[in-house]
C-alpha positions as CSV (number, residue, x, y, z in Angstrom):
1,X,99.4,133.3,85.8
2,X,99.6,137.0,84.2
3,X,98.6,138.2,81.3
4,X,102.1,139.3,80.5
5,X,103.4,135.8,81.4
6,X,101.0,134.2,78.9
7,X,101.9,136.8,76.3
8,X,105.4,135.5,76.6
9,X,104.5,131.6,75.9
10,X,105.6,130.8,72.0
11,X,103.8,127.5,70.1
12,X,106.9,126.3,70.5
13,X,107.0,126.4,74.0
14,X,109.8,128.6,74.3
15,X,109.6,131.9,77.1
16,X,111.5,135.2,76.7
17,X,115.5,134.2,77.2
18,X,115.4,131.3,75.6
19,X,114.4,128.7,78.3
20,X,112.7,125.6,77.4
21,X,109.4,125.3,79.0
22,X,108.0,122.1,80.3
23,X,105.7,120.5,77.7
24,X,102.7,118.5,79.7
25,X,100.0,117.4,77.2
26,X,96.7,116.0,79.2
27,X,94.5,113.8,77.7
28,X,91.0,114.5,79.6
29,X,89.4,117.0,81.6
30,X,87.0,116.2,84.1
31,X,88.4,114.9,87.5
32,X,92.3,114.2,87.0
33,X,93.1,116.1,84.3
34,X,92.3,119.8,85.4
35,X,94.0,118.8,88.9
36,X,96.9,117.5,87.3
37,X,97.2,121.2,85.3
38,X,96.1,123.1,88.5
39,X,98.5,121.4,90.9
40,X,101.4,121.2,88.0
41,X,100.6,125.1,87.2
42,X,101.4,126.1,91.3
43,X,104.2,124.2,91.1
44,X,105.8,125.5,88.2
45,X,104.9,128.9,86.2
46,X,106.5,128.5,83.2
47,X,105.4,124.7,82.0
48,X,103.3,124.4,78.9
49,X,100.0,122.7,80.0
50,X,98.0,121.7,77.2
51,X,94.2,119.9,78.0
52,X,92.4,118.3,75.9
53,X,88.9,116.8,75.9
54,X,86.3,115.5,73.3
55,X,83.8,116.9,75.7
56,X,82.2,120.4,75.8
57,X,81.6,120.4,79.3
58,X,84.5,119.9,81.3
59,X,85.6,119.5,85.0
60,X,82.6,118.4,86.6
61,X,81.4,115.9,89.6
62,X,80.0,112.8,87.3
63,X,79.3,111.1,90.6
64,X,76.6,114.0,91.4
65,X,74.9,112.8,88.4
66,X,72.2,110.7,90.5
67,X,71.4,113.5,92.5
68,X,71.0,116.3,89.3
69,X,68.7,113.7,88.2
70,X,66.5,113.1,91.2
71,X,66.3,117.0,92.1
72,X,68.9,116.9,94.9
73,X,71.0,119.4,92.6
74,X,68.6,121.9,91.4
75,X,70.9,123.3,87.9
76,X,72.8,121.0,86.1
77,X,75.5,124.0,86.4
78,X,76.2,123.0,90.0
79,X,78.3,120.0,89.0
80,X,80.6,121.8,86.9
81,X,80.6,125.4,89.3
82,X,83.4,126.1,92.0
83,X,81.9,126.7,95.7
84,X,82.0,130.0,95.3
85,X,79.9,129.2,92.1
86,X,81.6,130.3,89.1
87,X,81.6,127.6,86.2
88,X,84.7,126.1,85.3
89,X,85.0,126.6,81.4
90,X,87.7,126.9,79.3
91,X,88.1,130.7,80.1
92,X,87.8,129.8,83.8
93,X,91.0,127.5,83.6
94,X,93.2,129.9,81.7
95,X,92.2,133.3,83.5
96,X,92.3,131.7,87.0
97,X,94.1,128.5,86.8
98,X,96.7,129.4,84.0
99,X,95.8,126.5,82.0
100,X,94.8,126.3,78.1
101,X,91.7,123.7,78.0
102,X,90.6,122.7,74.6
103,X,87.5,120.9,74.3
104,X,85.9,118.8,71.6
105,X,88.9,117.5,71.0
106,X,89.4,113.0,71.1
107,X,93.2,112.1,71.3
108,X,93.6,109.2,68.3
109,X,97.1,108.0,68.9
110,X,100.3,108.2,70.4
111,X,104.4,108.4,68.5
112,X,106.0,107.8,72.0
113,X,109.6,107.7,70.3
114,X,109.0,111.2,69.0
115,X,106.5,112.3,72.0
116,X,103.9,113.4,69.8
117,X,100.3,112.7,71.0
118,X,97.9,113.0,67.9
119,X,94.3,114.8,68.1
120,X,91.4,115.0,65.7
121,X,89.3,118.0,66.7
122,X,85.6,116.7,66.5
123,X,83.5,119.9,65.3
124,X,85.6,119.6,61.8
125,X,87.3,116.4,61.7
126,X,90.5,118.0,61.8
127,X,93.5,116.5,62.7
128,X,96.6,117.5,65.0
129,X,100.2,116.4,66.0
130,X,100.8,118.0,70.0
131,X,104.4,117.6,71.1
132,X,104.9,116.8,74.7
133,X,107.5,116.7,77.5
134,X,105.9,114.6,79.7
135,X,101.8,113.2,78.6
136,X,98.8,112.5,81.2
137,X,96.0,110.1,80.2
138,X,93.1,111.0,82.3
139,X,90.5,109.3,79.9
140,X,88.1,107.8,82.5
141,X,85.7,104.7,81.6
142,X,83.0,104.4,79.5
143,X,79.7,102.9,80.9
144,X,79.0,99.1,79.2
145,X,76.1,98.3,77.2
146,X,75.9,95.0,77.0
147,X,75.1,93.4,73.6
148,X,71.2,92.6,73.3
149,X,68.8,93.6,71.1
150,X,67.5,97.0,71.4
151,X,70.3,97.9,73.6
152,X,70.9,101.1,71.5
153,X,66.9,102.6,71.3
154,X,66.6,106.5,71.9
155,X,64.7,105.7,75.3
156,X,68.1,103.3,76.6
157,X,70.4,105.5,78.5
158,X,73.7,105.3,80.3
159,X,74.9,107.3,83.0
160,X,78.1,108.8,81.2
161,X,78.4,112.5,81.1
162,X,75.9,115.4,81.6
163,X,74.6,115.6,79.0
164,X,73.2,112.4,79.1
165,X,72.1,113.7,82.4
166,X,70.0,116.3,81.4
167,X,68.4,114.0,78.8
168,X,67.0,111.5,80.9
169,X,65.8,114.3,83.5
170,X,64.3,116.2,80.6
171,X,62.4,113.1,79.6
172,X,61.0,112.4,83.0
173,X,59.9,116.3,83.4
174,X,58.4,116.0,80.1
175,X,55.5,113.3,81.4
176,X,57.5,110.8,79.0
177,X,58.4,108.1,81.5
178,X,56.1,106.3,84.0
179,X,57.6,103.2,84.3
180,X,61.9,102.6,83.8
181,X,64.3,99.6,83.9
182,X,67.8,99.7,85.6
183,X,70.1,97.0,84.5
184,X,72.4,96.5,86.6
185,X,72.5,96.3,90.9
186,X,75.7,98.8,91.7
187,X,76.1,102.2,92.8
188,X,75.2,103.9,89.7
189,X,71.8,101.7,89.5
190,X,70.9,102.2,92.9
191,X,71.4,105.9,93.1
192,X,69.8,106.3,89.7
193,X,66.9,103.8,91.0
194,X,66.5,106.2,94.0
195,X,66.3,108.9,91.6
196,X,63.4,108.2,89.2
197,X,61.2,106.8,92.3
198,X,62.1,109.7,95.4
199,X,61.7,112.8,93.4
200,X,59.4,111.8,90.1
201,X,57.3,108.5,91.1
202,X,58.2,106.7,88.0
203,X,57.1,103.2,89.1
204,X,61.3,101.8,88.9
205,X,62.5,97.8,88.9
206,X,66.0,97.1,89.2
207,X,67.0,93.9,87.4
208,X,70.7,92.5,88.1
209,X,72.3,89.1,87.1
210,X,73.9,88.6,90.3
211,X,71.8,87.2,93.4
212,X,72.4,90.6,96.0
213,X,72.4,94.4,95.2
214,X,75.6,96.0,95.5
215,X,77.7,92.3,94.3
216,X,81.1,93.8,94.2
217,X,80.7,95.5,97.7
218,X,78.7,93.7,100.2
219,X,78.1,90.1,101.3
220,X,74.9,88.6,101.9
221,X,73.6,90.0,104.9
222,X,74.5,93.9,104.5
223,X,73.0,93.7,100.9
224,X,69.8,92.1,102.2
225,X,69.5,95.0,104.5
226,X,69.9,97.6,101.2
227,X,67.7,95.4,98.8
228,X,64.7,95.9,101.8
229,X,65.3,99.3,101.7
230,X,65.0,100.1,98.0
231,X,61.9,97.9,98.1
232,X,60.2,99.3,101.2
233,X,61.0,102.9,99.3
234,X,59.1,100.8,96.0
235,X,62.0,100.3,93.8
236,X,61.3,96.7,92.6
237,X,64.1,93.9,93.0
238,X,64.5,91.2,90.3
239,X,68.3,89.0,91.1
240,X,69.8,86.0,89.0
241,X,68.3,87.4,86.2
242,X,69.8,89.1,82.6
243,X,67.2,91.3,80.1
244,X,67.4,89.6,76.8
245,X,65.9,92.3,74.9
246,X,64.5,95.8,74.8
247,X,61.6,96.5,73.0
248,X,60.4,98.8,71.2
249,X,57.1,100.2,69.0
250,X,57.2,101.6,65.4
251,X,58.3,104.8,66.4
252,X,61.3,103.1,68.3
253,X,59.9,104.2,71.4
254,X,60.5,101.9,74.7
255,X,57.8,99.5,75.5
256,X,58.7,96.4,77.5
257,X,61.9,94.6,78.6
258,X,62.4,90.4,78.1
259,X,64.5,88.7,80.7
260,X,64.2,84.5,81.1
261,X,61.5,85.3,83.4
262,X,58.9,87.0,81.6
263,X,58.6,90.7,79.9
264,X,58.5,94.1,81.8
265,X,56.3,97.1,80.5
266,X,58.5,100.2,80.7
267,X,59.0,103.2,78.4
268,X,62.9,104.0,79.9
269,X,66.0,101.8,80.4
270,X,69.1,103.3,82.4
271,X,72.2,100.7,81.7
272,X,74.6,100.5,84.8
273,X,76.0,97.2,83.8
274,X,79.9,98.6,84.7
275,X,82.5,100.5,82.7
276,X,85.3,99.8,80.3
277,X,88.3,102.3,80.6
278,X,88.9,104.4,77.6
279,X,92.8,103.0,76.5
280,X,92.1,102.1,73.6
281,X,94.6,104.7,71.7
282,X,97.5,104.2,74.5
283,X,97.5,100.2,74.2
284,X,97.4,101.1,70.8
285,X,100.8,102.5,71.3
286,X,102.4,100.0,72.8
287,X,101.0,101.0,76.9
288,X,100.8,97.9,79.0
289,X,96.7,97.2,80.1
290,X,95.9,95.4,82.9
291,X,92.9,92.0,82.5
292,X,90.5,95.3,83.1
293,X,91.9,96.7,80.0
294,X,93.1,99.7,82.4
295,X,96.7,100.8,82.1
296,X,99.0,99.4,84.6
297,X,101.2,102.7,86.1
298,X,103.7,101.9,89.4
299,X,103.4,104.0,92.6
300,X,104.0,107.4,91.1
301,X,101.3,107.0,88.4
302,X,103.8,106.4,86.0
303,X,102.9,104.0,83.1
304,X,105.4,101.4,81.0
305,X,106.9,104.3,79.4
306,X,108.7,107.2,81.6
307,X,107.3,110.0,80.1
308,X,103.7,109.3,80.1
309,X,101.6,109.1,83.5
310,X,97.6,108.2,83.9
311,X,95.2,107.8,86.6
312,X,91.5,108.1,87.5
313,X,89.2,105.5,86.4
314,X,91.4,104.4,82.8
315,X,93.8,102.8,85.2
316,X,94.4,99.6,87.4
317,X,95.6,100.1,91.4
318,X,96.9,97.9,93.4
319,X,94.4,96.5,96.2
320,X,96.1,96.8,99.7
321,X,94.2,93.9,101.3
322,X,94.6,91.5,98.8
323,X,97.5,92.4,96.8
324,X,95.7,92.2,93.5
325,X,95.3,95.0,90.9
326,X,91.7,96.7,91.0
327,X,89.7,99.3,89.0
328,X,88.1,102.0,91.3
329,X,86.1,104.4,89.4
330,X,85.9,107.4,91.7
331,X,86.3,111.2,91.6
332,X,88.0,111.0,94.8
333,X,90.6,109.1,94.3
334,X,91.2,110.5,90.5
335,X,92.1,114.1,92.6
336,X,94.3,112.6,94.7
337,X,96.2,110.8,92.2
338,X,96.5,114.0,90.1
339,X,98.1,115.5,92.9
340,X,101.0,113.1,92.7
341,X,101.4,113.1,89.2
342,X,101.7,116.8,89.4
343,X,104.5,116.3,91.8
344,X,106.2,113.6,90.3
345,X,105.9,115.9,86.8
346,X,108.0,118.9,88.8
347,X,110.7,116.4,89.8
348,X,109.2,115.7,93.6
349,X,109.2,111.8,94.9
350,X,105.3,111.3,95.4
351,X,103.7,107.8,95.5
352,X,99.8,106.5,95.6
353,X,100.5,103.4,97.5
354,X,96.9,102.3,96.2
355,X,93.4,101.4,97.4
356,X,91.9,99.4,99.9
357,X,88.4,100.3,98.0
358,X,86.6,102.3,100.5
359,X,83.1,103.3,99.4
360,X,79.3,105.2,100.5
361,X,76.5,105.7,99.4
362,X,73.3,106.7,100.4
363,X,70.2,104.6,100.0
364,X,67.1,106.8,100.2
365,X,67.6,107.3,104.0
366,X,70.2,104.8,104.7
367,X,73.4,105.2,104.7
368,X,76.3,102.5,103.7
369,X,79.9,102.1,103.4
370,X,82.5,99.6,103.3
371,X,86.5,99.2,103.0
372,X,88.3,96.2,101.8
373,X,87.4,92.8,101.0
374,X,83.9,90.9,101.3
375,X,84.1,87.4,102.5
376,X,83.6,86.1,98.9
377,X,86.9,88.1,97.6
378,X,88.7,87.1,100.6
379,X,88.2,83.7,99.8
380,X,89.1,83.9,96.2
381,X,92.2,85.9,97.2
382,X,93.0,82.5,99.1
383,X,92.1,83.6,102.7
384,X,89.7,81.8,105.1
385,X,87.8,84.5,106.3
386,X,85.8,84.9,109.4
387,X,83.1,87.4,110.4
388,X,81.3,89.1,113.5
389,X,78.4,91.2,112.9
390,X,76.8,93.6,115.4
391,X,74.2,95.8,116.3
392,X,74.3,99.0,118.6
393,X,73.3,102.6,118.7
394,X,74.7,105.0,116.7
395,X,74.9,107.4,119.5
396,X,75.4,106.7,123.5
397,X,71.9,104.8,123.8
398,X,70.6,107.9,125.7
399,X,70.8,110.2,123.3
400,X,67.7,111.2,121.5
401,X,68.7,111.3,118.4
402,X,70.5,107.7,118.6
403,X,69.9,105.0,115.5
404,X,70.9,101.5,115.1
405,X,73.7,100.6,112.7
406,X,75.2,97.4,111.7
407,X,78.7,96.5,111.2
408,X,80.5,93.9,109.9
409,X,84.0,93.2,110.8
410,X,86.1,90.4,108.3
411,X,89.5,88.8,109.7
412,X,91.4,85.9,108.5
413,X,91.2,83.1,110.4
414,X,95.0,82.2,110.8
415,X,96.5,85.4,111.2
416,X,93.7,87.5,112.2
417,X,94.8,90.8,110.3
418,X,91.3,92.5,109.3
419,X,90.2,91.9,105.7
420,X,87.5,93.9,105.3
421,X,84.7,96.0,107.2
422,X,81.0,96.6,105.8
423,X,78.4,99.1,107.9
424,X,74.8,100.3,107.2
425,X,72.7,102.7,109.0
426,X,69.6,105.1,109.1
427,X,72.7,108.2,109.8
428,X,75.0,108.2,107.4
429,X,77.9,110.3,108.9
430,X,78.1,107.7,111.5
431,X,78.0,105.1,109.1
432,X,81.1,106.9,107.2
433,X,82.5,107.5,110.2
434,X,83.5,104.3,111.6
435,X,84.6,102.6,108.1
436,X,87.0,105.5,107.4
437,X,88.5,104.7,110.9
438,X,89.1,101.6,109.6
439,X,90.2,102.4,105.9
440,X,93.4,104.1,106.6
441,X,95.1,101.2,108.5
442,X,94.8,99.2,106.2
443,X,97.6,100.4,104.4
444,X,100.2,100.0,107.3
445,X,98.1,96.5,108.5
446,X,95.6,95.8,111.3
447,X,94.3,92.4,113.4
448,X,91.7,92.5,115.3
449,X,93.1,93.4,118.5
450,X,93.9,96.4,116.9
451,X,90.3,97.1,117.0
452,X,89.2,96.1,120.2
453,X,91.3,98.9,121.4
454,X,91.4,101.3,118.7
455,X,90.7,105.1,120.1
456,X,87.7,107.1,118.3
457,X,86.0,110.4,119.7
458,X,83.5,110.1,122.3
459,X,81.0,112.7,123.7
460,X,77.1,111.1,123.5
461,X,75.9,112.6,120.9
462,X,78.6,111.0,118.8
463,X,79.3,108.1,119.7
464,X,79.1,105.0,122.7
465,X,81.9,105.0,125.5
466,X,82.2,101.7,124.2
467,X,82.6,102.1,120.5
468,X,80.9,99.7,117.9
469,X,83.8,99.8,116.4
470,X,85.1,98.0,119.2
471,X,82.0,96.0,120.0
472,X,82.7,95.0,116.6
473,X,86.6,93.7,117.2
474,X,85.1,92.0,120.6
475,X,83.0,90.0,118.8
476,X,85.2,89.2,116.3
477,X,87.8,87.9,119.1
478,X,85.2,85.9,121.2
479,X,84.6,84.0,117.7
480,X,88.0,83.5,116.8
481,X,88.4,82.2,120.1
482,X,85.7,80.1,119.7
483,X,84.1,81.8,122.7
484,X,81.3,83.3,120.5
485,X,79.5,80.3,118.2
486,X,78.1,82.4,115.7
487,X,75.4,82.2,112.8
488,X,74.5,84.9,110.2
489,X,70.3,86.1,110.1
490,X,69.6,84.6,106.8
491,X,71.0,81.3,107.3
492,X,68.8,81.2,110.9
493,X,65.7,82.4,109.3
494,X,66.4,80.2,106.5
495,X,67.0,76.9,108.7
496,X,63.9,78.0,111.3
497,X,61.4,78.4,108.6
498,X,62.7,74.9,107.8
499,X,61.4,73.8,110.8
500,X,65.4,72.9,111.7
501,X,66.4,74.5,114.8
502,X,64.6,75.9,117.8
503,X,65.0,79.0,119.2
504,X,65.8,80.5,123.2
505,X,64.7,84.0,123.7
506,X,67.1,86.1,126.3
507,X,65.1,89.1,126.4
508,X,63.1,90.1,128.8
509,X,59.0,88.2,129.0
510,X,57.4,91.4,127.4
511,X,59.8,91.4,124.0
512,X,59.3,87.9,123.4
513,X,56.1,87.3,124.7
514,X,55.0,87.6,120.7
515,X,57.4,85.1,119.3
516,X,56.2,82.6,122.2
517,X,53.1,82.9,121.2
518,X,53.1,82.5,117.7
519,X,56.0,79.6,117.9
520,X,54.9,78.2,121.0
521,X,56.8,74.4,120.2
522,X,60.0,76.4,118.7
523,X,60.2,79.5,120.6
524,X,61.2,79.2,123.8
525,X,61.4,82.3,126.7
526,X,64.3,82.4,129.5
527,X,65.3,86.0,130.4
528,X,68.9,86.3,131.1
529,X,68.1,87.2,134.7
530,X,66.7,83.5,135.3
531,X,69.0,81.7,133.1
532,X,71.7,80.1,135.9
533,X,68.4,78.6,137.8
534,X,66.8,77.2,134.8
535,X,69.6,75.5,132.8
536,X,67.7,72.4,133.0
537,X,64.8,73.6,130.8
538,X,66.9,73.7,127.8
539,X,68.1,70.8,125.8
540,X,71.4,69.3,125.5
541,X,70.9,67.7,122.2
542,X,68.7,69.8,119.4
543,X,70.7,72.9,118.3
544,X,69.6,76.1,120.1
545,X,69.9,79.5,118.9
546,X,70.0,81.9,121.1
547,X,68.2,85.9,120.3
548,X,68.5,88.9,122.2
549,X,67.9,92.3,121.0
550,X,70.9,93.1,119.4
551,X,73.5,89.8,120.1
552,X,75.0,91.4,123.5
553,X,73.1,90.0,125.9
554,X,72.1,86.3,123.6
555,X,76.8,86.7,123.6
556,X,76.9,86.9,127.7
557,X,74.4,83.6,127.9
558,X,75.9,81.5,125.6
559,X,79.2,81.8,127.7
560,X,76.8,80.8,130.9
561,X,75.6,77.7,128.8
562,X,79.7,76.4,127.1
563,X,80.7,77.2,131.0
564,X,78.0,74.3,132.4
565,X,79.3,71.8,129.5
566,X,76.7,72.4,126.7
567,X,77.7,72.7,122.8
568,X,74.6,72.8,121.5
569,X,74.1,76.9,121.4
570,X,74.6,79.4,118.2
571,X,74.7,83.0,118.7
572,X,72.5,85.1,116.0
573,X,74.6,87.9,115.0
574,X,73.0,91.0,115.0
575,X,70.2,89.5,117.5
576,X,66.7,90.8,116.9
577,X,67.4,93.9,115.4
578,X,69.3,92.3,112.5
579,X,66.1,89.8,112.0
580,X,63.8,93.0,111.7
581,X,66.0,94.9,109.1
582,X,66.7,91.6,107.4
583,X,63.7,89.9,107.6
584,X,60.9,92.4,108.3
585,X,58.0,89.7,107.6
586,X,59.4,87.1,110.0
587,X,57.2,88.1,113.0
């Protein structure tokens, strides 16, 4: 926008001639808001856009947050800079962008019959009345701390905003921290658990209520693979447990955490326990919420009244898979849904159909990502899921550079449509990779033959001929059909150390030659080559589970064994290579 054209904007919102400018009033300026004004701004020249923000630091990447603190991200000015690396300030957004940003400001209430959104401005306490055509809540969510003693020391920290940021970073450069506490087993803890050990050494335990890492996201298996990671990297793991206090010396300095199991020396607690969406104001008005306490807005972001829109983490989405309504607290998806509000502001038709909760992260130097349901949620969302998992090179097996990865496939049993897709990996573009070729059909519905056949790039260093993506939907099929008699790593390693279930080794003498000989009654050798001549030395009666090096080969003999009348085999998904990432001791 000129200079001349800004001149020309009244208070009142009134331009030269007499035509009644659009009056947009955003509420919140860090992912949604500022595209919601950007987008809105390109769209129309002449609308009022008004942004306001009870922070001081405004449009920045919160999610980078983890990697400011673990050195990743050298100057805390690099998650609130453009590429081009000019900070986006208040100046920045009206000489560039055309938009008037006011921080420091917290929005208090809302008169929706008289569209009138009321402001207190924090540095003096004093209060305003903003008048508004159409209103944006872009208020985010608020990290929880949950109510124990101590919970509110100097040295306990959430993961909110920069400048809690630059505290806790400031504390560990400072020689202040050599031991630290992360409550709480999600994204935020992990990354921030990755932080304080990779780059500092602060000796770091993770505590979390549920019994896996990463609860909401992955089922037992794939989050066994992550909790060995963090500890092989030394993060410590405590699960089922909850910290009952924080502790704390006369100078209310950190000193030790109490859970049901004992107490913890540490002198620094990071709380990632979840968030609560800041609504508090817009139920006030009269705004429906959601169970989440997120406002509840239709396709085009819209909320219960016509005039006011919100999005970004403050608001509830519909979950494609399962139909349900969902929180999804990330920047991504906060930018795109300002895109549509910003059109359906101008008068276009845009809809956010919702999410089918597709997520990454990066585990020191693993990489994971899912899309959709677990098998838990699929079953609470009343369907009776079924799972393959499977193991294959990254890359065409040839190519140097090729890793293993791990994906798990979901389906509902009756109709076979794909719930839900979990993957881990030592590369994490190709971990990202094959779960957003998933993610997007989703929307429009996929079964698993879908995926036996779905088409994906293919040149060697990229990829297999034969996808795992595919491999994956194979497998998924041969179970379903009941071709492929399947049981997960844990529950094998789990019923073998039980002394429950014997074991026949496919692969060649040489790979299982160890194995043999430390299991010589339970671990029995037949490489694939000899198994149609020696179907006689394996029992008909005591279960057998069958291991090759990655479930492939273990797949093709147990066909050999149902063919010749036997119904005594189970397939370990994954084969060897999901025992070693799952169970690196077992050997």
């Amino acid at each position: 926008m000129s200079q001349i054209f800004l001149k020309n904007i009244g208070l009142n919102g009134v331009t030269k001639g007499d035509k009644m400018a659009k009056r947009v009033v955003i509420v919140g300026a860090v992912a949604l808001g500022p595209k919601v004004a950007c987008r809105l701004r390109r769209l129309d020249p002449e609308a009022e856009i008004t942004v306001v923000d009870r922070d001081n630091l405004i449009s920045y990447g919160g999610c980078g947050i983890p990697y400011y603190v673990g050195g990743d991200i050298a100057d805390i000015e690099g998650l609130y800079s453009t590429s081009s690396h000019v900070v986006r300030d208040p100046e920045f957004f009206r000489a560039c962008k055309g938009v008037k940003i006011i921080p420091s400001v917290e929005a208090t209430g809302i008169n929706r019959q008289e569209k009138k959104l009321d402001v207190r401005y924090l540095a003096d306490g004093k209060t305003e009345t903003l008048e508004y055509d159409k209103l944006v809540i872009a208020t985010g969510a608020t990290p929880f701390r949950p109510p124990i003693p101590g919970a509110n020391l100097p040295m306990v920290f959430t993961v909110s905003n920069l400048h809690n940021a630059q505290e806790i970073k400031e504390k560990i450069a400072d020689g202040q921290v050599g031991k630290a506490v992360v409550i709480g087993a999600g994204a935020i803890g992990i990354e921030m658990a990755e932080a304080l050990t990779d780059l500092w050494g602060v000796e770091t335990t993770i505590i979390e209520m549920a019994d896996q890492v990463l609860p909401a996201a992955l089922g037992k298996n794939m989050s066994k693979v992550v909790e060995n990671q963090l500890e092989k990297n030394g993060v410590k793991i405590i699960l089922s447990e909850r910290v009952e206090r924080i502790n704390s010396d006369e100078a209310s300095r950190v000193t030790s955490v109490e859970t049901s199991s004992g107490t913890m020396d540490c002198d620094m607690v990071v709380m990632s326990a979840g968030v609560r969406p800041n609504t508090q104001f817009a139920a006030d008005s009269g705004l429906a919420v959601g169970r989440s306490g997120a406002l509840l807005v239709d396709r085009c972001m819209k909320t219960t009244d016509p005039h006011i829109y919100a999005g970004g983490d403050c608001v509830e989405l519909r979950n494609l898979v399962s139909g349900e309504n969902m929180t999804m607290p990330l920047g991504s998806l906060a930018n795109r849904q300002g895109r549509i509000i910003a059109n359906n502001i101008h008068g276009r038709a845009s809809q956010f159909k919702g999410t089918v909760g597709t997520f990454c992260i990066k585990v020191f130097d693993m990489g994971v990502a899912t899309a959709g349901l677990t098998s838990a949620q699929a079953t609470a969302n009343g369907f009776d899921p079924v799972h393959a998992i499977v193991s294959q090179p990254d890359r065409a097996h040839f190519y140097p550079s090729a890793q293993l990865m791990f994906i798990k496939l979901i389906a509902d049993r009756k109709t076979r449509k794909i719930l839900g897709i979990e993957a881990v990996g030592g590369q994490g573009d190709a971990i990202k990779a094959r779960v957003d070729a998933i993610a997007p059909l989703f929307q429009v519905g996929l079964d698993v033959d879908d995926v036996c056949v779905l088409e994906t790039g293919y040149a060697p260093p990229f990829a297999s001929a034969m996808d795992i993506i595919n491999n994956a939907g194979n497998a998924l099929d041969n179970i379903l059909e009941n071709l492929n008699k399947p049981i997960d790593v844990i529950d094998f390693v789990e019923k073998f150390k039980n002394d429950e279930i014997r074991v026949l080794d496919v692969r060649d003498t040489i790979e299982a030659e160890p194995f043999v000989e430390k299991y010589p009654d339970r671990w029995l050798n037949i490489p694939q080559s000899e198994l149609r001549e020696r179907l006689n030395d394996v029992s008909r009666e005591e279960p057998i589970c069958l291991v090759c090096g990655t479930g492939a080969r273990s797949y093709e003999c147990q066909t050999i064994f149902i063919q010749n009348g036997f119904t005594n085999t189970i397939n370990i998904q994954g084969g060897h290579a999901m025992i070693r990432i799952i169970d690196p001791e077992f050997i």
